[in-house]
Steps between C-alpha positions, in 0.01 A plus 500: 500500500274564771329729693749510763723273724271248664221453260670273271296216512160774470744607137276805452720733309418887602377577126291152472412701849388834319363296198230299757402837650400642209264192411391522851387880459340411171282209653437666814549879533370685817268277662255725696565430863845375451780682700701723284803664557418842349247517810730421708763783331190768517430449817860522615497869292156642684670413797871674425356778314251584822787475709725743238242770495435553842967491563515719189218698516485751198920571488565402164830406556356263832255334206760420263726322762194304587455427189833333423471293847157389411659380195778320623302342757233355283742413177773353794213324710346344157788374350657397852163231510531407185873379531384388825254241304786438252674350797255331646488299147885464565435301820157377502370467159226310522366831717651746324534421123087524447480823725800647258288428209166660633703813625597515107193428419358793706711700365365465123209679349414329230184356523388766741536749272326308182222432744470856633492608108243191353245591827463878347452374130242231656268772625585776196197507282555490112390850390142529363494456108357822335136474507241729235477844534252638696238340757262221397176596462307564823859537684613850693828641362742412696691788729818614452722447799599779674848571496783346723229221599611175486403184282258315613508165691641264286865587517489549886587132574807558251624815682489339814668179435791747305515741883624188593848503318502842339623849698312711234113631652256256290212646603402665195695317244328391176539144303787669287672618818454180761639296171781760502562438852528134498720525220785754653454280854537147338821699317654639779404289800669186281856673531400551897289208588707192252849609309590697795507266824636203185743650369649537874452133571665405204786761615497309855479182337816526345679643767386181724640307170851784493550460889440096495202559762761670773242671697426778261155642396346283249173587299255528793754748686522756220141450382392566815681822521376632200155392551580720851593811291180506242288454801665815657478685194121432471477586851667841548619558187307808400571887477280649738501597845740310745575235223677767300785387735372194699497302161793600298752223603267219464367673153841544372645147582220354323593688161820408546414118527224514262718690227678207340191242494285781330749518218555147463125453462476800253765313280380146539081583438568529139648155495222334693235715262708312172686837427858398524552732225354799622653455902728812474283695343213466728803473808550834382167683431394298887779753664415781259176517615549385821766777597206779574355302759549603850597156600829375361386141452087516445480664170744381377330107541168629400680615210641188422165316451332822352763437211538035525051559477442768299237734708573877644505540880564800665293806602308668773479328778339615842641438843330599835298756253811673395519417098872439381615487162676168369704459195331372179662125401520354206315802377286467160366133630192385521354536887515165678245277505385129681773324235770759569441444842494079454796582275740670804435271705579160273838663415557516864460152519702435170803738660492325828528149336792687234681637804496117689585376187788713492651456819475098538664516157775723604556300837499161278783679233706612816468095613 
């Protein structure tokens, strides 16, 4: 089987498709300079959403029915190009075969993400081993900070780098907390960033394979449209001021698409940690502890590594200066640490291979 009617003699079959983009993601990532499709998708929203506000004003009722055409037009308008590359590798693929498998590419976040996380551990200091009490002789005793100030230089390189990929203000966070960070990003961004946009080109894959290539989305299409609603969600999708309306649609269509890969990679992390034993029971305690969060789909995936690693995440956060409250997970566990953090993100790479894996096997079963 093959990728659709006219690229027989090419004989790429759409999950050999989704298989090569993953390797591609994993060798390559985000090259800095690159185009990326996620720019192109943000600039698209700056653009609607400055065009919404000034129609809509502050009618809340104006904002909202932006908000769903916003939606549509961006979800529509991404997955319309991506089918329209699908075709293109219909017709011409020589052309449009190897721009199908850098828009799936694109649309991954592996390696991205593991480099986003590594660059904050490269510049985080060990902490200082306990030296003897008291000054050496001939030294001042040292001053006690004064309180609320911050820790010294060291760890600013570390909360920079983690601004970078993080919502949380890292301005004053300490070793304990920046390693916290990295931990409950790495957790949460994987579901997002990787499982998310894969599991819908595995879903588009085998409706290209269900349809026999007729002309309907494929993997790029659908990945495209998801990676269409996360963007929106990190966009506009917060409770304050206009957004309180503006975002909603785009915020609640990416739940909805999110929901099932979040809960497949809750009950598969215990597999790829060697816990086959233990995957309902973690499955479980994942959307226990997950349920408090606000978001319907991020605790409950920081959960599920809290539980596959071992470590306790959760806690106060602060956002724009306004502290907020997160559930504990996983609670009684030690804090995480550099090879809690190394830990997440190897299982990420084990579930990725597990769900491939999976799916060519299934495809080769069903012939």
């Amino acid at each position: 089987m093959t990728l659709a009617p006219g690229v027989d003699s090419v004989g790429i079959h759409p999950f050999l498709l989704v298989l090569l983009a993953c390797g591609l993601d994993r060798l390559l990532g985000d090259p800095p300079g690159w185009p990326h499709p996620v720019v192109v998708m943000g600039w698209w929203i700056n653009r609607l959403r400055h065009l919404a506000e000034l129609l809509a004003g502050d009618r809340p009722w104006a904002l909202r029915l932006a908000g769903f055409g916003i939606t549509g037009v961006l979800v529509g308008g991404s997955a319309l190009a991506g089918w329209g590359l699908e075709q293109l590798a219909r017709w011409w693929p020589a052309l449009g075969l190897p721009l199908v498998l850098l828009g799936l590419a694109s649309a991954l976040a592996g390696r991205s993400l593991e480099q986003a996380v590594q660059a904050v551990l490269a510049v985080l200091p060990e902490p200082e081993a306990p030296g003897p009490a008291g000054p050496k002789p001939g030294q001042l005793e040292p001053q006690a900070p004064e309180p609320g100030a911050l820790e010294p230089g060291p760890l600013e390189p570390a909360r920079q780098r983690l601004a970078w990929f993080v919502g949380r203000d890292t301005a004053d966070l300490d070793r304990a907390e920046i390693l916290r960070a990295a931990a409950e990003s790495a957790s949460e961004n994987a579901v997002d960033g990787l499982f998310g946009p894969l599991f819908w080109m595995l879903v588009g894959a085998a409706l290209l394979l269900a349809g026999r290539g007729h002309g309907g989305p494929g993997p790029l299409s659908l990945a495209w449209a998801y990676k269409a609603s996360s963007t929106l969600d990190s966009m506009l999708g917060y409770r304050r001021g206009r957004l309180l309306w503006l975002g909603t649609a785009g915020a609640r269509l990416d739940d909805l698409l999110t929901w099932l890969p979040c809960r497949l990679v809750a009950l598969g992390l215990p597999l790829a940690a060697g816990q086959p034993g233990q995957s309902w029971c973690l499955f479980r305690a994942a959307l226990v502890d997950g349920a408090s969060d606000p978001s319907p789909n991020a605790g409950v995936s920081q959960a599920a590594y809290a539980h596959a690693v071992g470590v306790q995440l959760g806690g106060a956060n602060r956002y724009g200066g306004q502290w907020r409250q997160k559930p504990l997970l996983a609670q009684g566990q030690p804090p995480a640490d550099r090879r809690a953090i190394l830990t997440i993100l190897a299982l990420s790479r084990r579930l990725e291979a597990l769900w491939l894996a999976v799916a060519l096997g299934a495809v080769w079963l069903l012939g």
